[in-house]
C-alpha positions in Angstrom: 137.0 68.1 78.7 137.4 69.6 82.4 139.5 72.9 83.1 141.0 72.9 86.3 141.8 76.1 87.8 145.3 77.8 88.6 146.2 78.9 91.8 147.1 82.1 90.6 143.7 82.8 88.7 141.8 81.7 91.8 143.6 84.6 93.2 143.4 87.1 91.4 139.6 86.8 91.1 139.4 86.6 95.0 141.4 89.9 95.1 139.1 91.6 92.3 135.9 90.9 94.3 137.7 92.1 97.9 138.6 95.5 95.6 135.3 96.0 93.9 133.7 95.2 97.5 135.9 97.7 99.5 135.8 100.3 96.7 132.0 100.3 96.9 132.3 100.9 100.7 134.3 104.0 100.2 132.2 105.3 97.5 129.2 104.5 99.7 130.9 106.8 102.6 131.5 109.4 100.0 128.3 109.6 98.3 126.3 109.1 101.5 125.4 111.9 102.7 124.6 113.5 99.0 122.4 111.1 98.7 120.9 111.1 102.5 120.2 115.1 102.1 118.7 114.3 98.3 116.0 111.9 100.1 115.1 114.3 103.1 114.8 116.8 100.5 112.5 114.7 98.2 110.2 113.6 101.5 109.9 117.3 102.9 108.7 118.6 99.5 105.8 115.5 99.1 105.2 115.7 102.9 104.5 119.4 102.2 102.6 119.3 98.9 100.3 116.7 101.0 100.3 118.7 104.2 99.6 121.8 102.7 96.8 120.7 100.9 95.1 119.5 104.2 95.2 122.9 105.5 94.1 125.2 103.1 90.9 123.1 102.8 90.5 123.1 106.7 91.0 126.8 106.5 88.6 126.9 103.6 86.5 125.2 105.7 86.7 127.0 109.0 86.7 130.8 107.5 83.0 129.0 105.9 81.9 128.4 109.5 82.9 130.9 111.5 80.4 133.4 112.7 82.1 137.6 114.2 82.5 136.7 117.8 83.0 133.1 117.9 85.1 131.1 119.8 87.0 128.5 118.4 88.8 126.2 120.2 91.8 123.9 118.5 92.8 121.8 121.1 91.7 120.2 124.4 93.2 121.1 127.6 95.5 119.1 128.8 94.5 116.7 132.3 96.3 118.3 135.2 96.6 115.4 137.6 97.3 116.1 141.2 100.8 115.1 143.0 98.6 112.4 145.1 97.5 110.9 142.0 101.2 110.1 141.0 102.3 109.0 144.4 99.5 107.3 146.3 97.7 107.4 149.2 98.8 109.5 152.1 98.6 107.8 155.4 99.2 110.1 158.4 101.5 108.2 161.4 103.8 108.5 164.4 106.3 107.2 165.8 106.7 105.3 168.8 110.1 105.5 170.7 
Protein backbone atom coordinates (compact mmCIF):
# COMPACT_ATOMS: atom_id res chain seq x y z
CA UNK A 1 0.00 0.00 0.00
CA UNK A 2 1.49 3.55 -0.99
CA UNK A 3 1.24 6.65 1.47
CA UNK A 4 0.97 9.75 -0.26
CA UNK A 5 2.16 12.75 1.45
CA UNK A 6 0.04 15.90 2.77
CA UNK A 7 0.74 19.15 1.85
CA UNK A 8 0.84 20.28 5.26
CA UNK A 9 3.43 17.51 6.44
CA UNK A 10 5.65 18.32 3.48
CA UNK A 11 5.71 21.61 5.15
CA UNK A 12 6.27 21.43 8.21
CA UNK A 13 9.30 19.10 7.59
CA UNK A 14 10.68 21.70 5.09
CA UNK A 15 10.31 24.36 7.93
CA UNK A 16 12.07 22.01 10.66
CA UNK A 17 15.13 21.51 8.48
CA UNK A 18 15.29 25.60 7.44
CA UNK A 19 15.10 25.91 11.68
CA UNK A 20 17.60 23.33 12.63
CA UNK A 21 19.82 24.78 9.61
CA UNK A 22 19.59 28.56 10.73
CA UNK A 23 19.78 27.61 14.41
CA UNK A 24 23.07 25.83 13.84
CA UNK A 25 24.33 29.05 12.04
CA UNK A 26 23.71 31.13 15.01
CA UNK A 27 25.12 28.78 17.38
CA UNK A 28 28.06 28.52 15.10
CA UNK A 29 28.46 32.54 15.37
CA UNK A 30 28.15 32.21 19.07
CA UNK A 31 30.45 29.42 19.84
CA UNK A 32 33.00 30.46 17.20
CA UNK A 33 35.28 32.28 18.62
CA UNK A 34 35.30 29.92 22.02
CA UNK A 35 36.20 27.43 19.94
CA UNK A 36 38.77 29.47 17.49
CA UNK A 37 40.80 30.68 20.80
CA UNK A 38 40.46 26.80 22.26
CA UNK A 39 42.39 25.63 18.94
CA UNK A 40 45.14 28.57 18.93
CA UNK A 41 45.57 27.61 22.43
CA UNK A 42 45.94 23.86 21.81
CA UNK A 43 48.55 24.58 18.65
CA UNK A 44 50.72 27.20 20.68
CA UNK A 45 51.12 24.73 23.67
CA UNK A 46 52.27 21.55 21.04
CA UNK A 47 54.10 24.09 18.88
CA UNK A 48 55.93 24.95 22.12
CA UNK A 49 56.40 21.58 23.75
CA UNK A 50 58.04 20.75 20.08
CA UNK A 51 59.90 23.94 19.78
CA UNK A 52 61.30 24.01 23.03
CA UNK A 53 62.60 20.84 22.85
CA UNK A 54 64.75 21.75 19.76
CA UNK A 55 66.38 24.42 21.65
CA UNK A 56 67.47 23.12 24.80
CA UNK A 57 69.24 20.30 22.87
CA UNK A 58 70.89 22.97 20.51
CA UNK A 59 71.88 24.81 23.54
CA UNK A 60 73.02 21.58 25.06
CA UNK A 61 74.83 21.25 22.21
CA UNK A 62 76.49 24.57 21.69
CA UNK A 63 77.43 25.26 25.56
CA UNK A 64 79.41 21.48 24.64
CA UNK A 65 81.30 23.26 21.83
CA UNK A 66 82.07 26.33 22.77
CA UNK A 67 85.62 27.14 23.73
CA UNK A 68 86.30 31.12 26.30
CA UNK A 69 86.75 33.44 23.50
CA UNK A 70 85.03 32.12 20.67
CA UNK A 71 83.06 33.55 18.27
CA UNK A 72 79.94 32.32 17.25
CA UNK A 73 78.05 33.41 14.61
CA UNK A 74 74.05 32.60 14.21
CA UNK A 75 73.25 34.04 11.11
CA UNK A 76 74.58 35.08 7.71
CA UNK A 77 74.73 38.61 6.73
CA UNK A 78 72.39 39.71 4.69
CA UNK A 79 73.48 40.65 0.58
CA UNK A 80 73.49 44.37 0.40
CA UNK A 81 72.89 44.89 -3.32
CA UNK A 82 73.74 48.21 -4.87
CA UNK A 83 71.01 50.79 -6.30
CA UNK A 84 72.49 49.93 -9.93
CA UNK A 85 71.83 46.46 -9.41
CA UNK A 86 68.05 47.18 -8.97
CA UNK A 87 67.79 49.66 -11.77
CA UNK A 88 70.11 48.87 -14.57
CA UNK A 89 72.64 50.12 -16.52
CA UNK A 90 73.55 53.76 -16.38
CA UNK A 91 74.08 55.34 -19.76
CA UNK A 92 75.51 58.88 -19.67
CA UNK A 93 73.79 61.25 -22.67
CA UNK A 94 72.91 64.75 -23.87
CA UNK A 95 70.69 66.40 -25.44
CA UNK A 96 70.67 67.93 -28.71
CA UNK A 97 68.45 71.07 -29.21
Amino acid sequence: MIQEASMTGFLRTILIILLVWYGLKILARLFAPFLMKYVAKKAEERFGQQFGGFQNQSQQRNKQKRREGETIIDKMPERHKSSNDEVGEYIDYEEID
